[in-house]
MIDOSE-1310 file (N, C-alpha, C; in nm, 2 decimals, decimal comma, always signed):
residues 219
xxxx	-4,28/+0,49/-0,23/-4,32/+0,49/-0,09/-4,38/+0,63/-0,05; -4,45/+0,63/+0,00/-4,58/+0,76/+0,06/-4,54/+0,83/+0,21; -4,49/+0,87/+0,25/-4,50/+0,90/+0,38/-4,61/+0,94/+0,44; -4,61/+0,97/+0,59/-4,79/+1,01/+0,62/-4,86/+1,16/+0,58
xxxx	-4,93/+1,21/+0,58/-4,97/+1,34/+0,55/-4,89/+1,42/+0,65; -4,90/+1,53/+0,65/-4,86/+1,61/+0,74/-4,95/+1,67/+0,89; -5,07/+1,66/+0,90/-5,12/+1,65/+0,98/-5,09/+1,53/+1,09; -5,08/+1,37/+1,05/-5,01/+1,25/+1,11/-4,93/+1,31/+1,13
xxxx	-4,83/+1,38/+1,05/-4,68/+1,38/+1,12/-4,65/+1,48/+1,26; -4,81/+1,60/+1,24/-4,71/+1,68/+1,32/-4,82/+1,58/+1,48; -4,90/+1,52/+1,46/-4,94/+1,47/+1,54/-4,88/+1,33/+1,66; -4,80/+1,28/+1,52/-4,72/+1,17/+1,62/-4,55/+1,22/+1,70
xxxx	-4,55/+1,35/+1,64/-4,45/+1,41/+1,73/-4,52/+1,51/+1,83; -4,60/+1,53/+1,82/-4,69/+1,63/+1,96/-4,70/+1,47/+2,01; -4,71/+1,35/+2,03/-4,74/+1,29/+2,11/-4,69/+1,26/+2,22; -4,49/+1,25/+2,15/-4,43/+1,22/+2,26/-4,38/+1,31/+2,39
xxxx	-4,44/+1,48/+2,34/-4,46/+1,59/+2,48/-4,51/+1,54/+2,58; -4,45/+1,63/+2,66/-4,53/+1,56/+2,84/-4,63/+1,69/+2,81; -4,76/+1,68/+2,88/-4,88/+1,76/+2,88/-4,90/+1,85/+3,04; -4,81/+1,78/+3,09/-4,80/+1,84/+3,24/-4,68/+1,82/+3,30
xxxx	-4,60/+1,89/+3,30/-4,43/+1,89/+3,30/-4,45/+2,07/+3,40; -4,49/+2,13/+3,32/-4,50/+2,31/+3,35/-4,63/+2,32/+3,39; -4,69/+2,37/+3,51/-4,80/+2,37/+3,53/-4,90/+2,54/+3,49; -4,80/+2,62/+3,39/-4,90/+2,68/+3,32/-4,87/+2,70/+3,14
xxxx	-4,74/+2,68/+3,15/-4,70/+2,63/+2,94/-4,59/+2,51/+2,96; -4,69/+2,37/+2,96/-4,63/+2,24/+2,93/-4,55/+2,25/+2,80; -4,45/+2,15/+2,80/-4,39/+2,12/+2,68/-4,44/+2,10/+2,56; -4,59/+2,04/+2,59/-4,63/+1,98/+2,44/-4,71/+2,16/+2,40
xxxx	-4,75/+2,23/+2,47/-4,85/+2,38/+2,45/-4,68/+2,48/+2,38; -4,57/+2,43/+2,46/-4,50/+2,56/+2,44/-4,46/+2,49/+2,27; -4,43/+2,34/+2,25/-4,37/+2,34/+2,11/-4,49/+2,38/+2,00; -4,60/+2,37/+2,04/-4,69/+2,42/+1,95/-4,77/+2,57/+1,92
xxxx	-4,69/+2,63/+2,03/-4,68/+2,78/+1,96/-4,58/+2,82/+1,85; -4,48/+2,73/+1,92/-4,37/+2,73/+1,81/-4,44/+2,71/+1,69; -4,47/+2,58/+1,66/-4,49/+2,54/+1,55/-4,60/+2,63/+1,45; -4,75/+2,66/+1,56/-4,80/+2,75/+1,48/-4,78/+2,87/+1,44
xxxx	-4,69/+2,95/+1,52/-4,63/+3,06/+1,43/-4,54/+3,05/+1,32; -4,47/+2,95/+1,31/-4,42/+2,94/+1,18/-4,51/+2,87/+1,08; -4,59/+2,80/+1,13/-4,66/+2,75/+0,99/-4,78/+2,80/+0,93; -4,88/+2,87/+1,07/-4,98/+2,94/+1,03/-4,97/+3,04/+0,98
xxxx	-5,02/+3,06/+0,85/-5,01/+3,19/+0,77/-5,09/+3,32/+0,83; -5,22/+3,24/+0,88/-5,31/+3,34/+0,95/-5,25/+3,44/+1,04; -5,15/+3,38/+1,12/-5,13/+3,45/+1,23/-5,00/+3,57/+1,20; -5,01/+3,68/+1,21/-4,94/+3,76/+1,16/-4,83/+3,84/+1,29
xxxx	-4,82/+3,81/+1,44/-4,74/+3,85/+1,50/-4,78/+3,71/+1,65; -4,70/+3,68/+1,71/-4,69/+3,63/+1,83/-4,78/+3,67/+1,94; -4,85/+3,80/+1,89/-4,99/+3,86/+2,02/-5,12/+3,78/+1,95; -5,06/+3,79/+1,82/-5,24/+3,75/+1,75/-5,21/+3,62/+1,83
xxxx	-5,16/+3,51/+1,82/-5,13/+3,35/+1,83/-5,19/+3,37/+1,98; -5,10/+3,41/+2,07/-5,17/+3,42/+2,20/-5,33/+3,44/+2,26; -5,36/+3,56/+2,21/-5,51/+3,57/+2,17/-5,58/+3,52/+2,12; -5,58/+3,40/+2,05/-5,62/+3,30/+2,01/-5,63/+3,15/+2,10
xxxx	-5,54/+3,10/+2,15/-5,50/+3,06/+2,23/-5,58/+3,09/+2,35; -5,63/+3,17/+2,40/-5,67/+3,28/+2,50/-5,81/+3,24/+2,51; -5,85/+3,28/+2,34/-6,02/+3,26/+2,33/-6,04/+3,12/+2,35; -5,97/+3,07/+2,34/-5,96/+2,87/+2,35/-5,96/+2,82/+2,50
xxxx	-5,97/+2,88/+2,58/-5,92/+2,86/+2,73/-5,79/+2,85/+2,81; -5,70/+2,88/+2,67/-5,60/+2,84/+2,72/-5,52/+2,96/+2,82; -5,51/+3,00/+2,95/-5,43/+3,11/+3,01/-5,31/+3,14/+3,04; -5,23/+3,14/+2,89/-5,11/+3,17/+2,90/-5,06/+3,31/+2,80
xxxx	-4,96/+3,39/+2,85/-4,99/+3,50/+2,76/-4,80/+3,51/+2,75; -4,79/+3,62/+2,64/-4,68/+3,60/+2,56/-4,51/+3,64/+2,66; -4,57/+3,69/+2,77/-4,48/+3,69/+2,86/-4,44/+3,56/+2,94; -4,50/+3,48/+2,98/-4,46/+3,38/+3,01/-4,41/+3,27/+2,91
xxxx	-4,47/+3,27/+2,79/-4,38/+3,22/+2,64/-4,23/+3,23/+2,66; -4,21/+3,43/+2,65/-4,07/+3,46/+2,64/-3,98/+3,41/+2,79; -4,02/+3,39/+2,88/-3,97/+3,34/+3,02/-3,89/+3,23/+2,99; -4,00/+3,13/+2,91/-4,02/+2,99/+2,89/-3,86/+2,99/+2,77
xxxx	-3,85/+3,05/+2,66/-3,75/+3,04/+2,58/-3,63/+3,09/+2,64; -3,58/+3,12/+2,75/-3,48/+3,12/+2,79/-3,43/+3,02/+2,92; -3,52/+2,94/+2,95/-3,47/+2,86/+3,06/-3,56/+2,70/+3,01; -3,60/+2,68/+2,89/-3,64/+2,55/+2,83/-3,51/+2,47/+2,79
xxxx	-3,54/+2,34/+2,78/-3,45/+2,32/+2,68/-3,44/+2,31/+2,56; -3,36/+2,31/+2,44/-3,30/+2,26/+2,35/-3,36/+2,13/+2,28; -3,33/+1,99/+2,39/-3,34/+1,86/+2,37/-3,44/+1,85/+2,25; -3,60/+1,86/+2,31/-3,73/+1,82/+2,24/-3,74/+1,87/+2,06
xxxx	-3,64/+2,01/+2,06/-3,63/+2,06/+1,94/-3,56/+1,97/+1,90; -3,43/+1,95/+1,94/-3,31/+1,86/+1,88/-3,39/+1,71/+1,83; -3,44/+1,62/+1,92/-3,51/+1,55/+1,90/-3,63/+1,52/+1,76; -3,71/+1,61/+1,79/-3,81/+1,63/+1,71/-3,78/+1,65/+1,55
xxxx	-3,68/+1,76/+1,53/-3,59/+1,74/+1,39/-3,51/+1,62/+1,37; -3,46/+1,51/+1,45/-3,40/+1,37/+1,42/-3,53/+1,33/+1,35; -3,66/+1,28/+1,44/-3,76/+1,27/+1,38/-3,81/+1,26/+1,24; -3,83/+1,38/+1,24/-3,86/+1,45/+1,09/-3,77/+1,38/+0,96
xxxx	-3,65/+1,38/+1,00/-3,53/+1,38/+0,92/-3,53/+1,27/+0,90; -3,57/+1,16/+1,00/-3,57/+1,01/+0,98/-3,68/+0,99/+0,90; -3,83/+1,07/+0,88/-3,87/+1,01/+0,77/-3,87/+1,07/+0,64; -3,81/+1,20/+0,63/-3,75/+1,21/+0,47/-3,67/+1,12/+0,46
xxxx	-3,61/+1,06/+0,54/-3,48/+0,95/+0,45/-3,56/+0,82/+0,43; -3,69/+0,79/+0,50/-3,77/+0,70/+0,43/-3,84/+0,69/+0,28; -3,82/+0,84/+0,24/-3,87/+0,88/+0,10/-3,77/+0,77/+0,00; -3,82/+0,73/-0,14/-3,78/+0,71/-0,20/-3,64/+0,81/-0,27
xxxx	-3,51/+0,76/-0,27/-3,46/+0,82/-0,31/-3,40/+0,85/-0,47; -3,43/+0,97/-0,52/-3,39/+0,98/-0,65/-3,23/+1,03/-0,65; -3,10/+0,89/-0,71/-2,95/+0,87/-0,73/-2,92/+0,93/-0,83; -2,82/+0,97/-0,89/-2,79/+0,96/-1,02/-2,77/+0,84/-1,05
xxxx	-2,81/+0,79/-1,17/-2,76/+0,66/-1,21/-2,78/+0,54/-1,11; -2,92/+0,59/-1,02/-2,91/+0,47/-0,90/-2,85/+0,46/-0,79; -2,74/+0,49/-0,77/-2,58/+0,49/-0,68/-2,59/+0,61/-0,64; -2,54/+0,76/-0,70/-2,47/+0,85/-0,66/-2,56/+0,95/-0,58
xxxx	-2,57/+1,02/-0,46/-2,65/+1,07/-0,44/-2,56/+1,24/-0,44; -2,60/+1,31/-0,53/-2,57/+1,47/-0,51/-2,57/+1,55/-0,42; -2,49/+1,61/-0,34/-2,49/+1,69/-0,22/-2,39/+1,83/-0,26; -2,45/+1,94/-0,26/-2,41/+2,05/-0,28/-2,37/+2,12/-0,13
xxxx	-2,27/+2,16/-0,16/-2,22/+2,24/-0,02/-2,15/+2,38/-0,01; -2,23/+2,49/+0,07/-2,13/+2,57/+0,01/-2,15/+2,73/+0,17; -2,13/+2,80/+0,14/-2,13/+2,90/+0,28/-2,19/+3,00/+0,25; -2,24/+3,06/+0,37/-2,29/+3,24/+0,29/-2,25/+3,28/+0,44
xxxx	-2,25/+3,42/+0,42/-2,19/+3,51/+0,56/-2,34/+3,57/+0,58; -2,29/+3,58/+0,75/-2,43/+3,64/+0,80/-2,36/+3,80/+0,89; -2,38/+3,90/+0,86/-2,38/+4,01/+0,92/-2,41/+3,98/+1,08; -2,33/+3,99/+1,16/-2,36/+4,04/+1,35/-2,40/+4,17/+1,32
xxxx	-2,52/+4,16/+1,42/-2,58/+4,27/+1,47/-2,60/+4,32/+1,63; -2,49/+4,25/+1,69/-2,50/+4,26/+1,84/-2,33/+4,32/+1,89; -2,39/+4,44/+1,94/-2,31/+4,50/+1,99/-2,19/+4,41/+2,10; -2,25/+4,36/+2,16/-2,23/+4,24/+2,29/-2,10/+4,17/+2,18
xxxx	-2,12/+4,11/+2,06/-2,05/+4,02/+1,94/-1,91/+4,10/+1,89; -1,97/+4,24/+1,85/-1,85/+4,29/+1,83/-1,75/+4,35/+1,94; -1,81/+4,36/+2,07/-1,71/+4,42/+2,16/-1,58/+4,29/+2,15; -1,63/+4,17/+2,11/-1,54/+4,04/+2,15/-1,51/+4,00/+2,00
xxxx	-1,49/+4,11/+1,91/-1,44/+4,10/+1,79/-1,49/+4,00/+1,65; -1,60/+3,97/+1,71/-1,68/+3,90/+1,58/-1,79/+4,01/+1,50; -1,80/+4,07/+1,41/-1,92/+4,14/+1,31/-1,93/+4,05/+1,22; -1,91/+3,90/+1,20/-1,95/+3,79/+1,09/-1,96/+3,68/+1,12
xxxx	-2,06/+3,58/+1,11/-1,99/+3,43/+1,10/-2,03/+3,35/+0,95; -1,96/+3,25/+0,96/-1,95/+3,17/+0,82/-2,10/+3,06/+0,87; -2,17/+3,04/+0,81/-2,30/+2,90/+0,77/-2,24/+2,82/+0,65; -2,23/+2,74/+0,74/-2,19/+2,63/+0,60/-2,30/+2,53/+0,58
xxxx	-2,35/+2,49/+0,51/-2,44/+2,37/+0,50/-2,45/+2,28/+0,38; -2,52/+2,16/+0,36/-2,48/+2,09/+0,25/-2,65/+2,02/+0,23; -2,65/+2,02/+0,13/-2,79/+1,96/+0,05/-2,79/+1,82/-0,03; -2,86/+1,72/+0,03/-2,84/+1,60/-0,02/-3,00/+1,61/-0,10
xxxx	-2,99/+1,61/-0,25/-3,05/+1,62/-0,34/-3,14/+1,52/-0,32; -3,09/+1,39/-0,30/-3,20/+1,28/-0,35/-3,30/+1,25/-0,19; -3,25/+1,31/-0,06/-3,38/+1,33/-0,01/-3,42/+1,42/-0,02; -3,38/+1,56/-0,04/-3,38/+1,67/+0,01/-3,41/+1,73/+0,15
xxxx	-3,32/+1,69/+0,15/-3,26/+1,72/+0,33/-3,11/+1,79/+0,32; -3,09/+1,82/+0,47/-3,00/+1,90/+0,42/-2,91/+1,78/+0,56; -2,77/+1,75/+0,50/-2,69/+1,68/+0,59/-2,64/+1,73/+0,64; -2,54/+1,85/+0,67/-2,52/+1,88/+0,84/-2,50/+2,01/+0,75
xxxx	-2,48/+2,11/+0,86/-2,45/+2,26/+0,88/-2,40/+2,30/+1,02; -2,32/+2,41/+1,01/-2,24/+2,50/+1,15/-2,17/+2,58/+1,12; -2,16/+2,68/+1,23/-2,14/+2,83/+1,24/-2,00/+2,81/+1,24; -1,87/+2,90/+1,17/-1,83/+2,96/+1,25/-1,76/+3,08/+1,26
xxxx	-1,74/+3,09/+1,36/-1,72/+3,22/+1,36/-1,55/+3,31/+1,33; -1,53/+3,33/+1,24/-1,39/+3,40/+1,18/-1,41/+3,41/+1,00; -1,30/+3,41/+1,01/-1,28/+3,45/+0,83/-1,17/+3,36/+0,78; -1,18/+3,24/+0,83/-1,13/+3,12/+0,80/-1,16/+3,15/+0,66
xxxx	-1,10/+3,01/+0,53/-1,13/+3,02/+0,43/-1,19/+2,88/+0,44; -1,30/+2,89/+0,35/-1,38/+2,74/+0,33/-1,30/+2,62/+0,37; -1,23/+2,61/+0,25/-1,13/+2,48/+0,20/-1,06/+2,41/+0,35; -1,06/+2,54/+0,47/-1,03/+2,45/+0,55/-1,17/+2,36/+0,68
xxxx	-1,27/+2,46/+0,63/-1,38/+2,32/+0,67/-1,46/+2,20/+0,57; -1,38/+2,18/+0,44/-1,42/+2,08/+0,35/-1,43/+1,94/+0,43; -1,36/+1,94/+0,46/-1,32/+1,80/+0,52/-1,42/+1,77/+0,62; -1,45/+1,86/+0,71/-1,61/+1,85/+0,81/-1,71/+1,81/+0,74
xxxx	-1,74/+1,89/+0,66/-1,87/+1,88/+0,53/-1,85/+1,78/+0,49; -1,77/+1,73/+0,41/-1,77/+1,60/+0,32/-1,77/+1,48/+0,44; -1,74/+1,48/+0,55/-1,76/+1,36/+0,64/-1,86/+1,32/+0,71; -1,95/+1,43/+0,63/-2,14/+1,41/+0,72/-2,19/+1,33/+0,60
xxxx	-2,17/+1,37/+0,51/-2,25/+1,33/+0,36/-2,20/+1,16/+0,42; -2,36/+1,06/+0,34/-2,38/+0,95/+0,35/-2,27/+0,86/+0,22; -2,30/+0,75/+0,21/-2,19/+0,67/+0,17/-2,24/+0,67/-0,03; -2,13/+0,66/-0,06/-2,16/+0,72/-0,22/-2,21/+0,85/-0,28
xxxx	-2,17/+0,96/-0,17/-2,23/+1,09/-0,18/-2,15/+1,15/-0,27; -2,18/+1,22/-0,38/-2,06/+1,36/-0,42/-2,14/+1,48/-0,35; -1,97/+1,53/-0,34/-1,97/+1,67/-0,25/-1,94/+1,79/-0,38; -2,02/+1,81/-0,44/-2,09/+1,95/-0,53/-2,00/+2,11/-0,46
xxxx	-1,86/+2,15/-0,46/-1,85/+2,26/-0,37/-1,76/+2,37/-0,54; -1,77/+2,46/-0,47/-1,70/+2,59/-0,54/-1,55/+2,61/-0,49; -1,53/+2,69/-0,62/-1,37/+2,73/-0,57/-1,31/+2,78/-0,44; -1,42/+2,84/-0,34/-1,39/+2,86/-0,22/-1,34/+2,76/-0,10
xxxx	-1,37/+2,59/-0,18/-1,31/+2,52/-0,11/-1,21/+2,44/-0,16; -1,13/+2,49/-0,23/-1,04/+2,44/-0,35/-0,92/+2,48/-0,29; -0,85/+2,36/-0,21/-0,73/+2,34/-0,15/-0,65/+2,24/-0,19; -0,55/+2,21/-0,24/-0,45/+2,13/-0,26/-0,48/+2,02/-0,15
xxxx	-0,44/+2,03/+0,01/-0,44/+1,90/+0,07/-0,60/+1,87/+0,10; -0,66/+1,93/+0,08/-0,80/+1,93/+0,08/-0,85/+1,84/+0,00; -0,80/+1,85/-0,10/-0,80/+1,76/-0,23/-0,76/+1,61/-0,19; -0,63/+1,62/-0,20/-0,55/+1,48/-0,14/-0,62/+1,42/-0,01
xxxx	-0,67/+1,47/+0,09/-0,77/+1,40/+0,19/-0,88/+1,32/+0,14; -0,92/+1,43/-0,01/-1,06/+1,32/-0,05/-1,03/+1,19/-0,12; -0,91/+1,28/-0,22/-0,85/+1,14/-0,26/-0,81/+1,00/-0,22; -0,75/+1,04/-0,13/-0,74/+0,95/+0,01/-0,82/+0,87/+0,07
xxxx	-0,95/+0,91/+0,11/-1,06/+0,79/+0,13/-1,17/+0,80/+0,07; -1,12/+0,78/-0,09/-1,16/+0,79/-0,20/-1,33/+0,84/-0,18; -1,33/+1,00/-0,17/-1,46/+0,98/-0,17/-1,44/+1,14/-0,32; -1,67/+1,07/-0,34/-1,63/+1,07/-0,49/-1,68/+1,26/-0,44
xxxx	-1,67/+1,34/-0,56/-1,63/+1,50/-0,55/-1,65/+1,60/-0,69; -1,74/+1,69/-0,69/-1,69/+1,78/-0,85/-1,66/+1,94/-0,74; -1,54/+1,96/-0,80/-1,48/+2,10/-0,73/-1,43/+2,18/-0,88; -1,48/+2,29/-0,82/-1,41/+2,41/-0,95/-1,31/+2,48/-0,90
xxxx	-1,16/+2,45/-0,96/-1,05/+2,51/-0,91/-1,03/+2,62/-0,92; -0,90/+2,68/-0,93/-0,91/+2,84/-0,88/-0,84/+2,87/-1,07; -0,85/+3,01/-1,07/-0,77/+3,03/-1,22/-0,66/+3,03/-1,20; -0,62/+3,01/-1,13/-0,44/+2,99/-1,21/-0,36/+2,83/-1,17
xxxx	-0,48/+2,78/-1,13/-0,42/+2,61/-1,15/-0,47/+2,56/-1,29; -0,39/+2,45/-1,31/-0,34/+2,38/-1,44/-0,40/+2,24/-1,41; -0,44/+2,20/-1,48/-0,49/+2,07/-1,51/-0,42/+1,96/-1,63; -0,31/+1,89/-1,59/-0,23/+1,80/-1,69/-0,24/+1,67/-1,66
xxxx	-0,24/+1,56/-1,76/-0,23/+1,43/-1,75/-0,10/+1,38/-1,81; -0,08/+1,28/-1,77/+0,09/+1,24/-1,76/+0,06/+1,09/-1,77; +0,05/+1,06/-1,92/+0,03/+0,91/-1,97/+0,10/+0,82/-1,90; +0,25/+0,84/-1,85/+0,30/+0,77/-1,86/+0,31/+0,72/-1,68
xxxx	+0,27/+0,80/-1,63/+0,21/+0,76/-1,49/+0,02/+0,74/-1,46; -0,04/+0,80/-1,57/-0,14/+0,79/-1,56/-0,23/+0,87/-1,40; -0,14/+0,97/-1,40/-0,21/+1,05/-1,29/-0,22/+1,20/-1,34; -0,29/+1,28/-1,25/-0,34/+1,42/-1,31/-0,27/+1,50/-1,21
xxxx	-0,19/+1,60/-1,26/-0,11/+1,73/-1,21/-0,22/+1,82/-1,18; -0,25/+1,87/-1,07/-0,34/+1,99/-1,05/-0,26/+2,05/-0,94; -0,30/+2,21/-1,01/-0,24/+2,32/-0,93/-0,16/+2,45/-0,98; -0,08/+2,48/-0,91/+0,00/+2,59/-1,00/+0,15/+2,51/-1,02
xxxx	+0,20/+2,57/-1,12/+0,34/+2,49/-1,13/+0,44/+2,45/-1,01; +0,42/+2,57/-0,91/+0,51/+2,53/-0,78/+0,49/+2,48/-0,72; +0,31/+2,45/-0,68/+0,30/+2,39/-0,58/+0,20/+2,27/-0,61; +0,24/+2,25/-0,75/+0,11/+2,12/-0,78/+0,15/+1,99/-0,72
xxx	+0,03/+1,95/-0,75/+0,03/+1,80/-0,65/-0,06/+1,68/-0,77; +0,03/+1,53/-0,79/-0,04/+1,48/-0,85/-0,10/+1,39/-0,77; -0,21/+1,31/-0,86/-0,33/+1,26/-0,82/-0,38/+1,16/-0,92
């Protein structure tokens, strides 16, 4: 299956902007400054784009832009990315084996740089996000903010991913009940434990000991 070109696409989502909403940067003019500064390579700062725009007839200048980004909404973005999203999942998807679809999930820290952030005790937050391989899309992501350890937002992550998903994570989310949750509504999982858990099979129950001696849990 083909999806549309990319020109179609960014065109049937500029359609559903209102064109006269703002009577000097409508909705559909303000999302598409947006868009062409991130996608036009030509344009190398936010004055070039304007000035362009300018020679075009259009009379709007980069101060009234920045006015516009603080008292716009949210929604049309929010929207517009469901969009998008709904037709990569029209792509054909490549499973493992047909069935399994791969999702990697994992965190990276983002340095605070705002003074304002640290007076209220935050200089870090956690990005968690997860990558569903066979659209390539990414299935959910969120901030937050402490020094929490992974393992206790596994269970968030793993409950975005779609149905027959493995959740692909590292030892940073490698929790005993963390484990047992997935176990539990059997969803499927490849985790790298930590070094000093033990991995034993026990024929005669036919379940698997994982953990450290004191606090292992079978499965």
């Amino acid at each position: 299956m083909i999806i549309n070109s990319f020109p179609k696409i960014v065109k049937g989502i500029l359609r559903g902007l209102p064109k006269n909403d703002y009577p000097v940067l409508n909705s559909r003019l303000f999302f598409e400054c947006w868009l062409s500064d991130a996608m036009d390579n030509s344009l190398t700062s936010m004055r070039d784009l304007f000035k362009r725009l300018n020679n075009t007839g259009f009379e709007v200048d980069i101060s009234t832009f920045s006015k516009a980004n603080l008292h716009r909404s949210q929604k049309p973005f929010q929207e517009i990315y469901q969009k998008v999203n709904e037709l990569v999942q029209k792509k054909v998807q490549k499973k493992l084996h047909d069935k399994y679809a791969i999702c990697p999930i994992d965190s990276t820290i983002i340095t605070l740089t705002s003074k304002l952030l640290w007076i209220l005790g935050h200089h870090q937050v956690k990005l968690f996000s997860s990558l569903n391989l066979a659209t390539g899309s990414p299935s959910d992501n969120f901030i937050n903010l402490g020094h929490d350890h992974d393992y206790k937002f596994g269970s968030k992550m793993m409950s975005s991913l779609p149905t027959n998903a493995v959740g692909v994570m590292d030892r940073g989310f490698a929790g005993l009940k963390f484990i047992q949750e997935l176990v539990q509504e059997n969803k499927y999982f490849v985790l790298r434990i930590k070094n000093n858990w033990k991995l034993e099979f026990e024929e005669s129950t036919g379940l698997l000991k994982v953990g450290a001696s004191d606090d292992a849990l079978f499965f």
